[in-house]
C-alpha positions, -999 to 999 in steps of 0.1 A, spaced: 0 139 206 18 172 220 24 200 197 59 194 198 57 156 185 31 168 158 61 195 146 87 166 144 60 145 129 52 171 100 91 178 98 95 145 85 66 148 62 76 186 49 113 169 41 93 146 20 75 169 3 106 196 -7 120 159 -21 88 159 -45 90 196 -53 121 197 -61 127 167 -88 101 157 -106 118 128 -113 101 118 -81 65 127 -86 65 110 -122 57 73 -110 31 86 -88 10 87 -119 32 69 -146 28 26 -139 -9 33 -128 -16 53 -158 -4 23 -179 -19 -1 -164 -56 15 -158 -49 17 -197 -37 -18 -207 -66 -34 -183 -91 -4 -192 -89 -16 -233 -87 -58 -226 -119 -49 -205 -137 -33 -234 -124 -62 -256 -144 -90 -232 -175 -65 -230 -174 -69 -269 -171 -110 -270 -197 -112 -238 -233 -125 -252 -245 -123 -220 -232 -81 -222 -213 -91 -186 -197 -58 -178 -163 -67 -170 -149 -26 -160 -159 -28 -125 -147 -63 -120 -112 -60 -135 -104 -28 -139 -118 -18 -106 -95 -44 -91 -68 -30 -108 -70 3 -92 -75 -14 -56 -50 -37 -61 -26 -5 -74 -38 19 -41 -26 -12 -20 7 -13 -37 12 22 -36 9 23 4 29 -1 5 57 12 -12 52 48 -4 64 40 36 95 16 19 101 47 -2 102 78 23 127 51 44 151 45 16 149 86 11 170 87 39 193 56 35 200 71 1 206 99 13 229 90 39 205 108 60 193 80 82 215 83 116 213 124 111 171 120 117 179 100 153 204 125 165 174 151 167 147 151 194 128 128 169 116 96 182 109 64 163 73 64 171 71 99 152 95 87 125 74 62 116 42 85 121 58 108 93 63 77 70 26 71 73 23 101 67 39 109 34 25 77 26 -6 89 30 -7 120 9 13 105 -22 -10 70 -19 -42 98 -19 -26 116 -48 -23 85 -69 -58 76 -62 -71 110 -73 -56 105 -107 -62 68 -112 -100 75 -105 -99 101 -129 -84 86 -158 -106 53 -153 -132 74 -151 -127 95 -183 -111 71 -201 -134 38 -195 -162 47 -175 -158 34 -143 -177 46 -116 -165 41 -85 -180 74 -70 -212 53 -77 -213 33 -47 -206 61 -22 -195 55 17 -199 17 9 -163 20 -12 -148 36 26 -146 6 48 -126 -12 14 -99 13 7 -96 15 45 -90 -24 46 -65 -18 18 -50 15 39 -47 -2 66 -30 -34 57 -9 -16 31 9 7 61 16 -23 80 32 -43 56 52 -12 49 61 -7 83 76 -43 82 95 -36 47 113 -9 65 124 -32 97 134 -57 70 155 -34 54 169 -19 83 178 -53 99 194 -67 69 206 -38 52 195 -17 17 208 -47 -4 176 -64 8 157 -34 -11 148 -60 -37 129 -83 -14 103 -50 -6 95 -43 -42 76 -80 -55 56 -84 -20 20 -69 -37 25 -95 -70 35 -120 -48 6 -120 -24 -20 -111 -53 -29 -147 -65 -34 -152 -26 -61 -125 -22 -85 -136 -52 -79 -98 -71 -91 -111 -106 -110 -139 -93 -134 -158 -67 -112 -176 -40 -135 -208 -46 -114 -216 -73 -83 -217 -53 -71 -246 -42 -74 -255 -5 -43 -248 9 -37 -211 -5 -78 -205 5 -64 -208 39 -39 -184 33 -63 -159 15 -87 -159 46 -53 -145 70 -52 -115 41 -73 -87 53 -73 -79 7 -91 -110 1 -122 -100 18 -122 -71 -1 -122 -79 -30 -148 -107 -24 -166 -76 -10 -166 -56 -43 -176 -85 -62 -205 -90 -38 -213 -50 -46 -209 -50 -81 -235 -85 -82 -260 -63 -62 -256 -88 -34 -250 -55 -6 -220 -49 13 -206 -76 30 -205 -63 69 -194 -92 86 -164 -100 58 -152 -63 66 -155 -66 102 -133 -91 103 -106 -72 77 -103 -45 99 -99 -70 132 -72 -84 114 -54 -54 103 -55 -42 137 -37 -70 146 -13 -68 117 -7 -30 125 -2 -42 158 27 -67 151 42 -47 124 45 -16 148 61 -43 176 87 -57 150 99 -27 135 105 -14 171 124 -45 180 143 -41 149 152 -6 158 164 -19 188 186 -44 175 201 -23 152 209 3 180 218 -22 209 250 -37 177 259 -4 157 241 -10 127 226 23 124 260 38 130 274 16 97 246 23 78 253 22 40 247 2 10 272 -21 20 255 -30 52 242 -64 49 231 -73 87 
């Protein structure tokens, strides 16, 4: 990348970053839902380690998904939010009548994402930690290769929020928010994908987060990291990185080629 791309790369990031300075408003739900649910799940946690006879400990298993499952969502939703900064803003067509390309636009999104997804991570491990003892630190370089998985797949399906959105307008804002629930029963968070039925097994092996979190239950049983199952989550987000970054650019495209960047507004609906 030449120095000039990285400036217009960290332009969009520092324009991010004056947003979260200056309104707090903003840096509140960086901590807020996580804190709550790291909570709700930290105490029905304790609760099962007090009705297990066999003294299961159920923190790593639930609560440590919870705060995977939460990093993932927060990826996600941290490139879908630095976009809709600028539809909100009105600020959208201004960006593309600078030097910026849409490679580095979408390079500062990953960005921002980056540094609020590593923010909310920081305070989610310290508040499970405090609060209920989880150790995550515990397992050392073996926890990289998961987040990464989770990074990964997280910044593409953002990448293909934002071409949603842009293609059919910020009325389709709602469809971005649900994705992480909705795919959640798919990639076994709480629970072994064995006791899935057939058909959405064969959907949870196409998710790069259901090998993870197979993976941490394979860790926290003592069983060893799970080499091969990551190998092939971080084929597969490759690939997924690979289409996302090939659909938003056809999108981009598209919305050039018929005006609808010109008409952006949040009235547009395609």
């Amino acid at each position: 990348m030449s120095s000039g791309a990285a400036r217009r790369v960290g332009a969009v990031v520092l324009r991010h970053a004056y947003l979260m300075r200056g309104s707090p408003a903003r840096i509140v739900p960086l901590f807020a839902w996580v804190a709550v649910d790291i909570v709700l799940w930290g105490f029905l946690t304790r609760y099962l380690n007090g009705l297990s006879a066999a003294r299961f400990d159920f923190v790593p298993v639930f609560l440590g998904a919870v705060l995977l499952w939460d990093f993932f969502g927060r990826v996600m939703h941290g490139v879908a939010m630095a976009f809709f900064e600028d539809v909100w803003s009105r600020n959208f067509l201004n960006l593309f009548a600078s030097p910026l390309s849409v490679p580095e636009y979408v390079m500062g999104l990953v960005a921002s994402s980056v540094a609020t997804s590593l923010v909310g991570l920081a305070g989610m491990l310290v508040l499970a930690t405090a609060a209920f003892g989880l150790d995550f630190l515990a397992y050392g370089v073996a926890l990289v290769p998961f987040l990464l998985v989770l990074f990964a797949f997280g910044i593409a399906l953002g990448i293909v929020s934002v071409a949603l959105v842009l293609r059919l307008g910020p009325a389709a804002e709602w469809l971005i928010w649900p994705v992480p629930a909705l795919l959640a029963p798919f990639a076994g968070v709480f629970y072994p994908l064995a006791t899935l039925p057939e058909w959405m097994r064969a959907v949870s092996w196409a998710l790069p987060p259901s090998y993870v979190f197979e993976g941490m239950r394979s860790v926290v049983a003592g069983q060893g990291v799970p080499v091969g199952d990551l190998a092939t989550a971080l084929g597969l987000c490759g690939v997924y990185l690979v289409l996302a970054a090939w659909f938003f650019v056809g999108t981009f495209r598209h919305a050039r080629r018929e005006g609808l960047i010109a008409r952006y507004s949040a009235e547009t609906a395609g």
